[in-house]
C-alpha positions in Angstrom: 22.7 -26.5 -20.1 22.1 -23.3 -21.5 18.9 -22.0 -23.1 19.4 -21.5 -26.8 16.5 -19.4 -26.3 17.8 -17.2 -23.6 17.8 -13.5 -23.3 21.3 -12.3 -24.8 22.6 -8.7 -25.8 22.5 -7.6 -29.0 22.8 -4.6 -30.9 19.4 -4.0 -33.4 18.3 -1.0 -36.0 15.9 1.1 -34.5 14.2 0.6 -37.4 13.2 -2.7 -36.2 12.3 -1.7 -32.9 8.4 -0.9 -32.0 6.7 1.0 -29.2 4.9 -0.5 -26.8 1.3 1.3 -26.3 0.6 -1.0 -23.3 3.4 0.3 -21.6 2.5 0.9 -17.8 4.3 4.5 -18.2 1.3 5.7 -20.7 -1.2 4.8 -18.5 -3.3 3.6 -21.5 -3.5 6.8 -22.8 -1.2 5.3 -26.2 -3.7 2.4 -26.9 -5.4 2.6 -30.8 -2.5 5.0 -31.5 -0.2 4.6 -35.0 3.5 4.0 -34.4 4.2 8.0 -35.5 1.5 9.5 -33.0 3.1 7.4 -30.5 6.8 9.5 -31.4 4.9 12.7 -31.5 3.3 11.7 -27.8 6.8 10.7 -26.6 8.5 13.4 -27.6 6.0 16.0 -25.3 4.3 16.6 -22.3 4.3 14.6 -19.7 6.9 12.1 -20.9 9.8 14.5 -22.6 11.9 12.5 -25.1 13.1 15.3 -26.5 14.9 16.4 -23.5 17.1 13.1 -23.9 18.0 14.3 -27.7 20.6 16.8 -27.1 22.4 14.0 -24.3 22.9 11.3 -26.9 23.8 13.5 -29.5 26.6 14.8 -27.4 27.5 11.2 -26.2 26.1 9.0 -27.8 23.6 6.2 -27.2 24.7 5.2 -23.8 25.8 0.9 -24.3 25.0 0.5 -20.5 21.6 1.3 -20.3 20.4 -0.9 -23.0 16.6 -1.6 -23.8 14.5 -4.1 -22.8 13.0 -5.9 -25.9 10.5 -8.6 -26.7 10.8 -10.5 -30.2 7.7 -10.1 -32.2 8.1 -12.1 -35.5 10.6 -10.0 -37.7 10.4 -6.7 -35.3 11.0 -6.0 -31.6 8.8 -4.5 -28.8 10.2 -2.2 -26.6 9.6 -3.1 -23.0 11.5 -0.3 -21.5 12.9 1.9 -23.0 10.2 3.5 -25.2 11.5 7.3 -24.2 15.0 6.6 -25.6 13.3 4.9 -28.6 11.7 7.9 -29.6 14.6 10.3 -28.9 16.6 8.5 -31.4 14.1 7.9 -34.0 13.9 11.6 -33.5 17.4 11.9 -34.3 17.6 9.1 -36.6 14.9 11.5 -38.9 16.4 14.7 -37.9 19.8 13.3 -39.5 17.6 11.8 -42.6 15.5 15.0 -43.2 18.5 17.8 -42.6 21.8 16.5 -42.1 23.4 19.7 -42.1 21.4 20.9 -39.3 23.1 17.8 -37.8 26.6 18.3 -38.9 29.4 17.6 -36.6 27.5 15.7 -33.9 27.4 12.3 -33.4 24.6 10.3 -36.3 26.0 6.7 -35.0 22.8 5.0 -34.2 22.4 2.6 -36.7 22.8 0.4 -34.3 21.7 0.1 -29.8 22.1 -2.0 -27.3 19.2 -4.3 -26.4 18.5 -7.5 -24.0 16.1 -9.3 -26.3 13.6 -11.9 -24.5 11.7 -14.2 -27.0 8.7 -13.9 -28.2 7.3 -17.3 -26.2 8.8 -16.3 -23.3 8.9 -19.5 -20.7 7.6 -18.8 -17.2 11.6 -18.4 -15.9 12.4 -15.5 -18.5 9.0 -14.0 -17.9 10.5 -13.8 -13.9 13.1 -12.2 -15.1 11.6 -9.5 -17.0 9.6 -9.0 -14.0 12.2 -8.7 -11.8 14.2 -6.1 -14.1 11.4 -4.3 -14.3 10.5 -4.2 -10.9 13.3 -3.1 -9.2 14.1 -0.2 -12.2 10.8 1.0 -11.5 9.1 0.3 -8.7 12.3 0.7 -6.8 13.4 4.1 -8.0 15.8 3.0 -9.8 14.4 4.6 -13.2 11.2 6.5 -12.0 7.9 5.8 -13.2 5.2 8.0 -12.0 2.4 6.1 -9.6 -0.3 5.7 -11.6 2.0 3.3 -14.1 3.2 1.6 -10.9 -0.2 0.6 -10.3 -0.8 -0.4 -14.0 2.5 -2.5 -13.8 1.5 -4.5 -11.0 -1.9 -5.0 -11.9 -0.8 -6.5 -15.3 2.0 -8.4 -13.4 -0.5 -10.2 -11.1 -2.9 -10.9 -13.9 -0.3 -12.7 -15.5 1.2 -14.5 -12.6 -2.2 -15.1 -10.8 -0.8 -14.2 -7.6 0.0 -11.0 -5.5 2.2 -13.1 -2.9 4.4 -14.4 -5.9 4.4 -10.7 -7.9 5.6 -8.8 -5.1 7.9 -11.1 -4.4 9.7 -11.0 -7.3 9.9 -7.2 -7.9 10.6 -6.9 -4.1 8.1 -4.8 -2.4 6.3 -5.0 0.7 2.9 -5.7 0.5 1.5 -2.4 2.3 3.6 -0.5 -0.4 1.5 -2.8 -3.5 -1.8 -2.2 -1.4 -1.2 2.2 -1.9 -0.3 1.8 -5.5 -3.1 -1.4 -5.8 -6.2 -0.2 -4.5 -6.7 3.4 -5.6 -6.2 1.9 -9.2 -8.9 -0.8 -8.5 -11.1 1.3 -6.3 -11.8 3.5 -9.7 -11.7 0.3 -11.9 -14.2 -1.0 -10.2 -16.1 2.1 -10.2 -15.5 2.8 -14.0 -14.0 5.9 -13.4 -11.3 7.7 -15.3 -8.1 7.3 -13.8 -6.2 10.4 -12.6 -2.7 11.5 -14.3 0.9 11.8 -12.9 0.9 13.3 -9.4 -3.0 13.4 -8.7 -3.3 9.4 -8.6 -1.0 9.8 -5.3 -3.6 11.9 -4.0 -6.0 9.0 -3.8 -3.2 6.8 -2.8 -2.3 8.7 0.0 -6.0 9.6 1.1 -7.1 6.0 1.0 -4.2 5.5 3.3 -5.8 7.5 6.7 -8.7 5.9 8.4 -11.1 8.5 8.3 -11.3 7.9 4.6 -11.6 4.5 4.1 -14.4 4.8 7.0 -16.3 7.1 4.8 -16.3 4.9 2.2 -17.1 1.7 4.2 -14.2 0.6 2.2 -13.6 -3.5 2.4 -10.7 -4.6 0.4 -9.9 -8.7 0.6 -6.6 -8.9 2.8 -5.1 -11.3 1.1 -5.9 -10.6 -2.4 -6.0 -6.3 -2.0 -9.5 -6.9 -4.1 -11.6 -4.5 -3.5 -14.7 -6.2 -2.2 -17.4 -3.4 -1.3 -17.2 0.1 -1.2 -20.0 3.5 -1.2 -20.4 4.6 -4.5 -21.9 7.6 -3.7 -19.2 8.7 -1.0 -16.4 7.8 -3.9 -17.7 10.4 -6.2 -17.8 13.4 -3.1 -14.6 12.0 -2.3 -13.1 12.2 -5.7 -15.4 15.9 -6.1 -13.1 16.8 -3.4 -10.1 15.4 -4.0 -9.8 17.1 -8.0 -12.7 19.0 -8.2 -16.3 18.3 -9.5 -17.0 17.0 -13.2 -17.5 19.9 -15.5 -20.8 18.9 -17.9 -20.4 16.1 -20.2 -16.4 16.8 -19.7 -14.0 14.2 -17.8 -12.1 17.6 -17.2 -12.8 18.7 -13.4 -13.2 21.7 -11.5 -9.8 21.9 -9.9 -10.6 25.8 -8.6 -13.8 23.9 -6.0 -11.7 21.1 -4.7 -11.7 20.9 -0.9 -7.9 19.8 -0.2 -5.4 21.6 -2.2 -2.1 19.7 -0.6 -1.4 16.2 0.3 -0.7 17.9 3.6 -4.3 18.6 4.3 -5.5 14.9 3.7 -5.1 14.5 7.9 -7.2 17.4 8.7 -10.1 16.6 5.6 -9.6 12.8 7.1 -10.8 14.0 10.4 -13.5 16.0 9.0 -14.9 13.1 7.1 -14.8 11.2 10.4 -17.3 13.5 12.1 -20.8 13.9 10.7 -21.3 17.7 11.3 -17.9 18.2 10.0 -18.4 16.8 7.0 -21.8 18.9 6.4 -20.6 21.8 6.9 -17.8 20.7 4.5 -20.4 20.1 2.2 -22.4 22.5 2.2 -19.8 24.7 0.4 -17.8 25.9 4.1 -13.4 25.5 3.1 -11.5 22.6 4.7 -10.4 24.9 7.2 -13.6 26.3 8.1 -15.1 22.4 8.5 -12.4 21.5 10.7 -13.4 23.9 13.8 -16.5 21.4 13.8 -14.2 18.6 14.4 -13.1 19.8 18.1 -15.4 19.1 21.3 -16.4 22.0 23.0 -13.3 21.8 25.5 -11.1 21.3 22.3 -12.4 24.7 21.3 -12.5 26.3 24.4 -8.3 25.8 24.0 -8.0 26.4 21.0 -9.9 30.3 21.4 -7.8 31.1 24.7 -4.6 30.1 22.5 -6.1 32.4 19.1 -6.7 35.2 21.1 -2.7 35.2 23.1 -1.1 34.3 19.5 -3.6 37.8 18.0 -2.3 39.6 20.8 1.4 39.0 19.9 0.5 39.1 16.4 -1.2 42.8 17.2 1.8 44.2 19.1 4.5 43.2 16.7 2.3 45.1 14.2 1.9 48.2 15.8 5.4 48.3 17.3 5.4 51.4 19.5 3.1 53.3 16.7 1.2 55.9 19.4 -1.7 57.2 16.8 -5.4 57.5 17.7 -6.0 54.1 15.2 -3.4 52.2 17.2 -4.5 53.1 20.3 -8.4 52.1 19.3 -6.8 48.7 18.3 -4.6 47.9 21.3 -8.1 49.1 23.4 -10.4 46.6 21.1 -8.1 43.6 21.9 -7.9 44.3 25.9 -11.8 44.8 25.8 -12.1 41.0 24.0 -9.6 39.4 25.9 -11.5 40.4 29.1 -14.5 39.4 27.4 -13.3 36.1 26.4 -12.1 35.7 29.7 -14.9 36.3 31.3 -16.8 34.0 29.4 -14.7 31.1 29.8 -14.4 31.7 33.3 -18.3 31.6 33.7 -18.9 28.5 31.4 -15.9 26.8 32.6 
């Protein structure tokens, strides 16, 4: 028997369609905020609505992308979809406000396409809002950035009551839920603000090596991903050097003092947190690069200088390329006088 109740297709005025500012996309940074300063926040930086205006005025509202709504009394929430909501309330206005500037395009959004769940949702329909949103999203399929990943499934597993059954039903593995999961709970926990777009991955990926989550004495519940214990002290230098240090009575950061500057660093600044003497010298204002030679036992470094000093010697040659001046010839002497030294040196401490 079918569900008079169901989710069905229908086509509804974007006048009658809302925004969602709990949306994981905003990251919470659209809660308190009026239906038009939600448009205006759309429409810019980071989230870019207007770049779909042009698109649908060329082609139209595309039918078979349609939005995802949820009744509210005599209105509609959008549950994805809020981007192309705002591009053609955008357009919707533009039309309204200068219709010439308009004139020969297409104004035929009246009317878009919408799977509309209802507002009492039963548990099945709630599963399958889930599950469309899931695999759009945290598949790929229509990119969100990590940070409302995290949000998503957080809100997702509050509602179900269970990480098994959430990740389940938007289809990810679990060690893919525990890198969005725990940075976001890590700085729940810790009351601290969360960082936007591309820098939450930083976290993600840097609680992801050993030497991290060792300097934090990080404990996180395996079955639940809770976050159980945790230095607080560690988080902050960690986050100091993830983004920078708080500027005064800012949430705004440093970004020019941040130790690692590339997600491709986080191995080396892993090992450096995972030896004490490292890390001081890290500390005590040394670069990443300049902490990491403190990582190496002595044999380590005794390798390390014998290859330095044959990669400077190629390095030297190829620069001065057959140049015969008195400067050139005081170089190519210098480096024959260390290499002997260095030589000598590792020869007698050997």
């Amino acid at each position: 028997m079918v569900k008079t109740n169901s989710p069905k297709l229908e086509r509804l005025s974007p006048d009658s369609l809302h925004f969602d500012p709990d949306n994981p996309r905003f990251g919470g940074s659209l809660k308190d905020k009026t239906e038009p300063e939600i448009q205006i926040a759309i429409m810019g930086a980071p989230y870019y609505a207007s770049e779909l205006v042009d698109s649908f005025l060329e082609n139209g509202f595309i039918d078979y992308e349609p939005l995802v709504v949820r009744r509210q009394g005599d209105h509609y929430i959008v549950v994805e979809g809020n981007r192309r909501l705002a591009a053609v309330k955008h357009i919707r206005e533009g039309v309204r406000a200068n219709p010439a500037k308009y004139a020969g395009r297409r104004t035929d959004f009246d009317e878009i396409p919408a799977i509309v769940f209802p507002e009492q949702a039963d548990a099945e329909q709630q599963t399958q809002m889930r599950i469309y949103l899931g695999v759009h999203h945290m598949l790929g399929f229509r990119e969100w950035p990590p940070i409302a990943k995290a949000q998503f499934l957080e809100r997702e597993i509050q509602r179900v009551g269970s990480l098994d059954r959430t990740i389940k039903e938007v289809r990810i593995e679990k060690k893919e839920a525990r890198r969005f999961l725990l940075p976001f709970r890590l700085l729940e926990n810790a009351k601290m603000p969360l960082p936007e777009s591309e820098d939450f991955w930083v976290l993600a990926e840097a609680l992801s090596r050993t030497g991290v989550k060792k300097f934090l004495q990080l404990d996180v519940d395996a079955k639940t991903l809770q976050i159980l214990d945790y230095d607080k002290i560690n988080l902050k230098i960690l986050l100091d050097d993830l983004y920078g240090p708080r500027l005064a009575s800012t949430r705004k950061r440093d970004t020019a003092e941040k130790k690692v500057h590339d997600t491709r660093e986080l191995s080396t600044y892993a090992s450096v947190l995972s030896s004490e003497k490292a890390s001081a010298v890290l500390h005590d204002g040394k670069s990443l690069h300049e902490a990491e030679i403190y990582v190496d036992t002595r044999e380590e470094s005794r390798n390390k200088l014998s290859k330095v000093v044959g990669e400077l010697g190629l390095l030297i040659q190829k620069v001065l390329d057959k140049d015969k001046t008195p400067e050139a010839n005081a170089v190519l002497l210098a480096l024959r006088g260390l290499n002997s030294a260095i030589k000598a040196y590792l020869k007698k401490h050997a």
